[in-house]
Structures are given as C-alpha cells and as structure tokens.
N, C-alpha and C positions, 0 to 999 in steps of 0.2 A: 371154021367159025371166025366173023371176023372180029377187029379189035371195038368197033362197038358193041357189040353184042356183049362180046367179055364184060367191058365196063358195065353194062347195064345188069348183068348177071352180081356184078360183084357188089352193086350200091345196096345198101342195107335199108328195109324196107320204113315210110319216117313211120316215126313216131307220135299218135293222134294227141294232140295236145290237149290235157282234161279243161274242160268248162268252169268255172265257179260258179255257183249260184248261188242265189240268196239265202242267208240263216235263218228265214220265215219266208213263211210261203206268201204268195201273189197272186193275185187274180190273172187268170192268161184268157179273158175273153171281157167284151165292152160291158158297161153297167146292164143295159137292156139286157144283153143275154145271162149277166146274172143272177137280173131281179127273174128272167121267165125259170131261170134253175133253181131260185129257190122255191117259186109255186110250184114245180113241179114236181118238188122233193112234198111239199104239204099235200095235194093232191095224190100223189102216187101214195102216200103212205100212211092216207086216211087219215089226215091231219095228225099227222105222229105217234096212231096207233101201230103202225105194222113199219119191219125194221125191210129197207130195201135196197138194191144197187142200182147203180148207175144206169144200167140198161132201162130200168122201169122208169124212171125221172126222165129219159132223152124220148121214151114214145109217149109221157105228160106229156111236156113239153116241148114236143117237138123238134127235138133238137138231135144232133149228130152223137153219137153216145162218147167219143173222142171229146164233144166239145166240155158234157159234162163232167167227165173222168179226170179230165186234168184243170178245172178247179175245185176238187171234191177237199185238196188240201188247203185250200185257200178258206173255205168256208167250215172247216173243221177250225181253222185257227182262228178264225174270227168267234166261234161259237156259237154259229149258224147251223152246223148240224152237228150232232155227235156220234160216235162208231161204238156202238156196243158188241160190236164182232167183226173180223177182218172181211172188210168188201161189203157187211150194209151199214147202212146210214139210217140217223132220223133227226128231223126237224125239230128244232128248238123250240118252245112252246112260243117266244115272241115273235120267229118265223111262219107259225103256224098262223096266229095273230095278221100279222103283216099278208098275206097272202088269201085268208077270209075276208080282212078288212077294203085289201082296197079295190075288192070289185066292184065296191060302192062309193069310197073314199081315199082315193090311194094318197091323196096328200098329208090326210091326216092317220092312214097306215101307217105312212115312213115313221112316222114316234117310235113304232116297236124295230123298225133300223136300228134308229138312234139311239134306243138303250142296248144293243147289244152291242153297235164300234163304239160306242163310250166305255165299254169297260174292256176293251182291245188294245193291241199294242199301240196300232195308230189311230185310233179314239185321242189316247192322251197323249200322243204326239200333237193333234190337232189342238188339244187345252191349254198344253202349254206354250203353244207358241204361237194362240190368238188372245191368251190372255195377256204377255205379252205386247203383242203385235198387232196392231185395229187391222192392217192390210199388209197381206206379202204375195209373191210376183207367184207363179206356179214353179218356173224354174224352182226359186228358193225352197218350199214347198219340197218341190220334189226331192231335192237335194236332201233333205232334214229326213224325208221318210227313209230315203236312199241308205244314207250314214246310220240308221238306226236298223233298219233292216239288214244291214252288210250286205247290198242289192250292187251289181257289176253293169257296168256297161248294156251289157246284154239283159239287164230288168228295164231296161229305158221304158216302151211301151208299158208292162207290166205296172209298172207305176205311174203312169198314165191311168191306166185301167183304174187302179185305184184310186186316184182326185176322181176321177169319173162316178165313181162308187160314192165315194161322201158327199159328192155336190149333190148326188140323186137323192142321197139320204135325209140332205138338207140341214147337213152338218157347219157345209162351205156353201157362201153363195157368191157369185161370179158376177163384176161392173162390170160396163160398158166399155171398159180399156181394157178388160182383161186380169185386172188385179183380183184375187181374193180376198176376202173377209168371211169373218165368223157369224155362221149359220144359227141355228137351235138348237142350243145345250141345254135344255128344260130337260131332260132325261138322263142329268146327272145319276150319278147311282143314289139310294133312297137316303144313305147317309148324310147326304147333305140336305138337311132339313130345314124347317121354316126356320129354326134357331140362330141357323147360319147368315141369314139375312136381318139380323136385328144386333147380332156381334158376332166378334172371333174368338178364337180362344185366345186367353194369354197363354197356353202353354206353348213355350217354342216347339216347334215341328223340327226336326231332325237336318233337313234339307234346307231350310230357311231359316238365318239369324239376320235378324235386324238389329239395327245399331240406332241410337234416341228412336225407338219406337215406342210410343208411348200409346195404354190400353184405350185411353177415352182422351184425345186429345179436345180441347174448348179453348182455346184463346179468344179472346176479341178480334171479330174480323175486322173492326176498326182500329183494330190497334198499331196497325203500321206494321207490324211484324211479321217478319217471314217462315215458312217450317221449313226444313232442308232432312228429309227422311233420307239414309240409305240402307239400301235392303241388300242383303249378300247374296243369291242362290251359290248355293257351295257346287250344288250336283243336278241339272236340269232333270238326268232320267229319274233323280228322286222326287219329281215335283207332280204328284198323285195326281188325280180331275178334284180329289176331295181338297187338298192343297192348295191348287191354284185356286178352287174359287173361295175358298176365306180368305184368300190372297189379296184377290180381287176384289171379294168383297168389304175388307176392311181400305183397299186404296179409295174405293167409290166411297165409303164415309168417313174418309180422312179429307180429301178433295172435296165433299158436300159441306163440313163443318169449317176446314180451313181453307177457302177460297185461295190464298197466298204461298200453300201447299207446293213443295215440287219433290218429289218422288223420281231416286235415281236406282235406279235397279242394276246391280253388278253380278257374275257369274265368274266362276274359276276359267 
C-alpha cells in the first residue's frame, strides 16, 4: 500500500456544516406561483369544505407537488391556510374570497390579501416602517424583513419572493426608479374604526411616549409660533398596524391644524 493511500485512509471523513434558516417561514416560489397555490388550495377543497394535501392542490393547479409542499409553511404562517391534522390543509375563508373573487375582479380580490398580511408578521413590518418612511429602497426593505425574520444569507431570494408577494397584494407599490412606497392599507384590522380618524386616544400606548404632546393642539396659525413635537418609540416591534395608524393619524391632524408643526420621531 502506498504512502498516499495510507494518508487518504487515515483523513477523517469532514464534517457537513448545518445550514441556519430562518425563525419564520418564507415563501420559496415567485408571487404567480403563489397566488395559482393558493386557488388551488380553494378549488381543490371545495372552497374550504374538505381538508386536503399537497398532492390535490399541485393537480388544481397545476403545479409540481415539490413546488406546493415546500411553501405550505409559508402560507400556514401567514394564515392562508390552516392544518387541522398533520399533512391536510384548508383555505382561510378570505383565501377562499380571494380566489372566487378575482375571476372576475382580481384587482379588487387582493383586499382579502391585504387583510390577511396585515395581520402577519410582516403585514406590520410593512406599517411600521411606511408609516414612518413615505419611500425606502428594496435593499432596506429587505434588510428590516431580514433582521426581523432572523432570515441568513441563504433567504436572499426568499425574501425577494416575499416584496414580490406584498407588491402583488398591493400592499407596496413600486416608482419608476425603483423606490418603494406604501400601497393600501384600508384593511387594517376592523379595530381601527371610523373613531380613529376624528381623534386618538389620550391614553399613552405602552410603546409610544410623547414628550409636549398635547390632545387637541389649536394655536394661531398666524401667530408666528413654532410646535417642536418629539415622539420617543421606545420599542419599534411594539408598534401594532392599530398603533401606528393613531400614530399617524394624530401627526396628519397635528400638521393639518399647525402648519408650523415639526414632528421629530426618536427610537432606542
């Protein structure tokens, strides 16, 4: 035997180096093949009478049954379908909605989207940081979902996949340079009602202390005087979809009554 041979005998076999993945799940296929998985899950399962697997949703919709299996986690988390026993599935009633509706109107389907990633992890990722933010770049974007998801290198694409998903949903809408901006958020969750748009609460919210925040500010807009608000957020992931829009709702009639208004917003 010779002396390489020994050596290669003797190397010790390596060691597969584990993956990290993301602490929430991701979409692993483009918005289109999505949206056809989730009419497929509605179709296949008599619009959310009968409980079904994967195989039955990939011959709806034509798809490879791989392609639906591995994001069956992604749309349990979002609360696009739910598992009432290990390996079937069934469609959420606003999925069921969304998939009757836009054979005729798919633009005005997406609503029932948009109320279900609004009340998802990154629903109010997207709240809080268009409310916020009039425009941010996709990188950044991505970055926020990234960090909140605990998403690796290796989610790159995946979270692609996902701006891809809320742009379709008409959550995010996409300029001509490529910057985003905030989509339609009329499907906040029902708690924020017409109430909310006529005042806020005075009670401080837990997450948000303002400093001279005053309930019904009126000064004289002729009066030459300036306001100088600041607003603390202590804790961004405490900042609700119901939060940020009293939030927002009260800057937009702070800013309507004191033109001379400036609103500085700080975070830890």
């Amino acid at each position: 035997m010779s002396e390489s041979e020994v050596q290669i005998k003797e190397e010790a076999p390596k060691a597969r180096i584990p993956k990290m993945s993301a602490e929430k799940a991701l979409p692993q296929s483009s918005s289109d093949q999505l949206v056809k998985i989730i009419k497929g899950y509605a179709v296949a399962s008599n619009g959310g009478e009968t409980q079904i697997n994967y195989r039955d949703v990939a011959s709806a919709a034509n798809l490879h049954p791989t392609v639906v299996s591995r994001n069956n986690s992604f749309l349990l988390e979002s609360q696009i379908l739910t598992s009432p026993k290990y390996g079937y599935y069934v469609p959420s009633e606003e999925a069921v909605r969304f998939a009757r509706e836009s054979a005729w109107d798919e633009v005005g389907a997406k609503a029932h989207l948009r109320k279900i990633v609004l009340g998802c992890w990154y629903g109010q990722v997207l709240v809080q940081n268009f409310t916020l933010n009039p425009t941010l770049k996709r990188e950044d974007l991505k970055r926020t979902l990234a960090i909140k998801c605990g998403a690796t290198e290796g989610d790159a694409n995946a979270l692609d996949f996902l701006i891809d998903f809320v742009i379709y949903a008409g959550l995010v809408e996409v300029s001509e340079n490529g910057s985003l901006s905030k989509g339609n958020f009329d499907e906040l969750s029902s708690s924020d009602s017409a109430a909310d748009d006529n005042q806020i609460s005075t009670r401080p919210a837990k997450s948000v202390q303002a400093e001279a925040l005053p309930t019904n500010p009126k000064p004289s807009v002729n009066s030459g005087a300036s306001l100088v608000v600041h607003v603390h957020i202590k804790n961004f992931d405490d900042l609700t979809p119901e939060r940020a829009k009293q939030l927002q709702t009260w800057m937009r009639l702070l800013q309507e009554q004191v033109p001379s208004s400036e609103i500085q917003l700080e975070g830890d």
